[in-house]
Each structure stands twice: as C-alpha cells, then as structure tokens.
C-alpha atoms as one frame of an Amber mdcrd trajectory, in Angstrom:
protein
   0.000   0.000   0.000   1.638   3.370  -0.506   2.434   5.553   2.211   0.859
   8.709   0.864  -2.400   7.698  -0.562  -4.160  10.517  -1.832  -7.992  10.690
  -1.151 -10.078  13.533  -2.868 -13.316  14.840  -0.993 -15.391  18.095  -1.674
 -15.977  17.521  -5.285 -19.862  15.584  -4.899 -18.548  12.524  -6.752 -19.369
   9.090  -5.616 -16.723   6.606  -4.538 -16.113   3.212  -5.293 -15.095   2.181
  -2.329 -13.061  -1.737  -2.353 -12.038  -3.066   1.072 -10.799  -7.032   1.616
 -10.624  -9.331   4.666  -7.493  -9.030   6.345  -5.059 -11.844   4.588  -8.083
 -12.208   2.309  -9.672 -14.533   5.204 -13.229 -15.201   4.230 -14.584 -13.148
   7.642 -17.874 -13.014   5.177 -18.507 -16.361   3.916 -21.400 -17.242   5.766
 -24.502 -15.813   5.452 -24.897 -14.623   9.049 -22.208 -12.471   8.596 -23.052
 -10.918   5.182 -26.206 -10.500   7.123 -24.807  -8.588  10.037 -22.600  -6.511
   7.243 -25.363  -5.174   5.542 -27.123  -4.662   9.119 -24.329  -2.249  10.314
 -23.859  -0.407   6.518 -27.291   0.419   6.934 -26.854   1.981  10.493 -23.888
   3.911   9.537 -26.037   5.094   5.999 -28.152   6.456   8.331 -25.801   8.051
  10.784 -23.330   9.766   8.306 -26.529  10.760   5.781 -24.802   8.921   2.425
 -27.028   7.300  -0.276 -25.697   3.969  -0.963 -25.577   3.390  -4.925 -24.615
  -0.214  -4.770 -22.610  -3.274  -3.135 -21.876  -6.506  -3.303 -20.654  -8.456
  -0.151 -18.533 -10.933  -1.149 -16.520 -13.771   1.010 -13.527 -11.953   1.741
 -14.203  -8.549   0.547 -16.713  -5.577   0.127 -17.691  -3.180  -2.721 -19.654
   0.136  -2.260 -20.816   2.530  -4.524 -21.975   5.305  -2.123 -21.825   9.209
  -2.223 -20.096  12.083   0.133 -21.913  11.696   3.235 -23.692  14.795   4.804
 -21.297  13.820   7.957 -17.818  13.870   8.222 -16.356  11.908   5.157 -15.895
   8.332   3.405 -12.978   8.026   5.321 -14.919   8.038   8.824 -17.548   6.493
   7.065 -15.678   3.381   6.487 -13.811   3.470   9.561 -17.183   2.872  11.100
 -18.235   0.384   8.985 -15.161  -1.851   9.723 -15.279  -1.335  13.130 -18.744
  -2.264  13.782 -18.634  -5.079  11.936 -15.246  -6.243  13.023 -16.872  -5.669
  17.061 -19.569  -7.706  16.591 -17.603 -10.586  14.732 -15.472 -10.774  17.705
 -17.436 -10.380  20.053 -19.340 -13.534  18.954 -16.392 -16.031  18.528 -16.202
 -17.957  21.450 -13.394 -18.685  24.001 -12.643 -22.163  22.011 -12.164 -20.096
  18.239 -10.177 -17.233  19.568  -7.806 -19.410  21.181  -7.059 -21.809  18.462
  -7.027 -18.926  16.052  -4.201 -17.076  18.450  -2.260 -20.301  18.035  -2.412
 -20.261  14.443  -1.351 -16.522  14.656   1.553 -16.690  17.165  -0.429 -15.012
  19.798  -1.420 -11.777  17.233  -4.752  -9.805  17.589  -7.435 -11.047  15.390
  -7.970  -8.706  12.611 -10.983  -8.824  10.375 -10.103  -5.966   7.687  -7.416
  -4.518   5.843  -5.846  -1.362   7.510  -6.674   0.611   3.993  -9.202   0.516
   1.406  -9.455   1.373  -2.467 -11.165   4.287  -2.791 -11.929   4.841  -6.704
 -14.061   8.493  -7.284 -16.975   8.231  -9.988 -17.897  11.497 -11.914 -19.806
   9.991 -15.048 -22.631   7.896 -15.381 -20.610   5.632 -17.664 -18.404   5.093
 -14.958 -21.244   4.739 -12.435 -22.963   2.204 -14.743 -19.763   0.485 -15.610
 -19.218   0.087 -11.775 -22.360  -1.367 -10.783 -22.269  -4.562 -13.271 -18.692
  -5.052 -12.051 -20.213  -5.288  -8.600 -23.392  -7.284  -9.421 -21.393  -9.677
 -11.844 -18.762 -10.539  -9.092 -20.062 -13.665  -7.291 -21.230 -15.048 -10.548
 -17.621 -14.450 -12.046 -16.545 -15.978  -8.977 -19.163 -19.178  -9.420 -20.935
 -18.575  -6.072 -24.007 -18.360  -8.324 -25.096 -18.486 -11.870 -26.904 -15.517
 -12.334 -26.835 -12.738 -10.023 -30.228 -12.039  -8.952 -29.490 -15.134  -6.951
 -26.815 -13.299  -4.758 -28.672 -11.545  -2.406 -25.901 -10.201  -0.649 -26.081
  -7.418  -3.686 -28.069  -4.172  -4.549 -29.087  -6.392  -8.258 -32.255  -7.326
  -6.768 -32.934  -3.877  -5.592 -32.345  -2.648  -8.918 -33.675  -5.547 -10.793
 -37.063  -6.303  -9.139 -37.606  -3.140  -7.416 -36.993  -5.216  -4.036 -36.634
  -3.387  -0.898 -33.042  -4.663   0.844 -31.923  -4.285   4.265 -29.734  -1.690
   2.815 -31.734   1.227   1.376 -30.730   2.340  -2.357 -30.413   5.566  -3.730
 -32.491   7.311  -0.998 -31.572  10.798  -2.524 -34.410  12.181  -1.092 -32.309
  12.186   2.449 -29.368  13.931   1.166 -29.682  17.494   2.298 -27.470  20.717
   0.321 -24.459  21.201   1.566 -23.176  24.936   1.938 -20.189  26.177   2.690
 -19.119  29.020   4.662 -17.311  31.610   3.134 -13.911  32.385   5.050
C-alpha cells in the first residue's frame, strides 16, 4: 500500500469504495455475517446521511458505490463500517475459536479488515454504470451463483425487481445541500 495515498473529498462525486478481509480470510462467507454486514452499513447510511448506490458483499471482501456523506467523510464512514462489523464478529467467537485462532497466529490480535481501502471516485454515469455490473457480476464471475439475482448479498435485486433490501438504495431524497461558509 503506498504511504501517501491521496484521497479527494469536496468535489460531490461518488466513490467506489473496495475493502478485503485481512489476509483475504473469508470473515464473510457465511450468510450470518453478510447478514450482520449489511445490518451495520445500513446503520452507519443512516448516521453519516450517504445514499448507498450499490454493493456486493462478497466472502472476503466488500464493494460500495456510495456518495459524500452529509457527515464527516468516506474516510470516517468506512472506519465505522469496519469497526462495527469487526466488534460484533469478535465479540461472537467464542473462548474455544479465539484461542485456536491465536495459536495459528503466534499469539497476534485477530484482525478482520485490511488497515486501507481502495477508494476509486466516480464522476460519469458511464463510470457509475460500468461500476455497478462489475459489482453485481462478481459472485457469478466468482461461481458462487449463476446468475446474479441469486446473490442476495447485492443491490441487483434492488435494482432488478424493485426489491426493498436491508440496505436502502439511492435514498436521494435524504441527502440534504451542503453549503459552505465563506472564510
């Protein structure tokens, strides 16, 4: 990862926002965890104000499609996402798993995410469009399903069927105008 990554804020663009599993461990392979994911990205959608474009929650990784939240930034935004996530996944191993996994890990805290994510910003629609069937054709490119209205860890069905998710999608509606004060 470089040292200096640049991030770029301000500009009303949405981000495509790519974060893994720490060592690319599937922390998200079963469904009550891709469960609890989308639980807690809806919370924190609500608490920062963003609209969620799309995702896809994959085994060992994540991808958002979300824009500037009315609070604080993606940055903060993501750092709660991890950490909420990564709190209640560790919370619920037991005694038994988080020994055997400290073996395995010469006595190391558990992670569950990266320290960094990829943080790609959108301006067009091409790009937005181009963005969303990367996301929605992932698990079938990955042969977790055929087609990928049967992923339902993904925003396809939202956008396919009309379905309501756990995760609400493009709720511009809540997005309020930003101004900025004049120095």
């Amino acid at each position: 990862m470089p040292t200096r990554l640049k991030r770029y804020y301000g500009a009303q663009h949405l981000h495509f926002i790519t974060c893994s599993c720490y060592h690319r461990r599937r922390w998200l392979a079963s469904v009550r965890r891709r469960d609890l994911f989308l639980r807690v990205l809806e919370q924190v959608r609500k608490r920062y104000g963003f609209v969620v474009v799309g995702y896809v929650v994959m085994p060992e990784h994540i991808h958002l499609l979300i824009s500037e939240p009315q609070k604080s930034d993606p940055s903060r935004v993501m750092q709660a996402v991890k950490q909420g996530f990564a709190r209640r996944v560790l919370r619920r191993l037991t005694k038994r798993q988080r020994n055997a996994q400290q073996e395995l890990f010469s006595n190391t805290p558990e992670h569950v995410w990266q320290h960094r994510f990829y943080d790609f910003n959108v301006w067009s629609e091409r790009k937005q469009v181009e963005k969303l069937r990367y996301m929605h054709r992932n698990p079938v490119k990955r042969a977790l399903v055929m087609e990928p209205d049967q992923w339902p860890w993904s925003s396809f069905r939202s956008y396919y069927y009309g379905e309501p998710g756990v995760v609400r999608i493009n709720q511009w509606s809540d997005l309020k105008m930003k101004i900025r004060k004049v120095a």
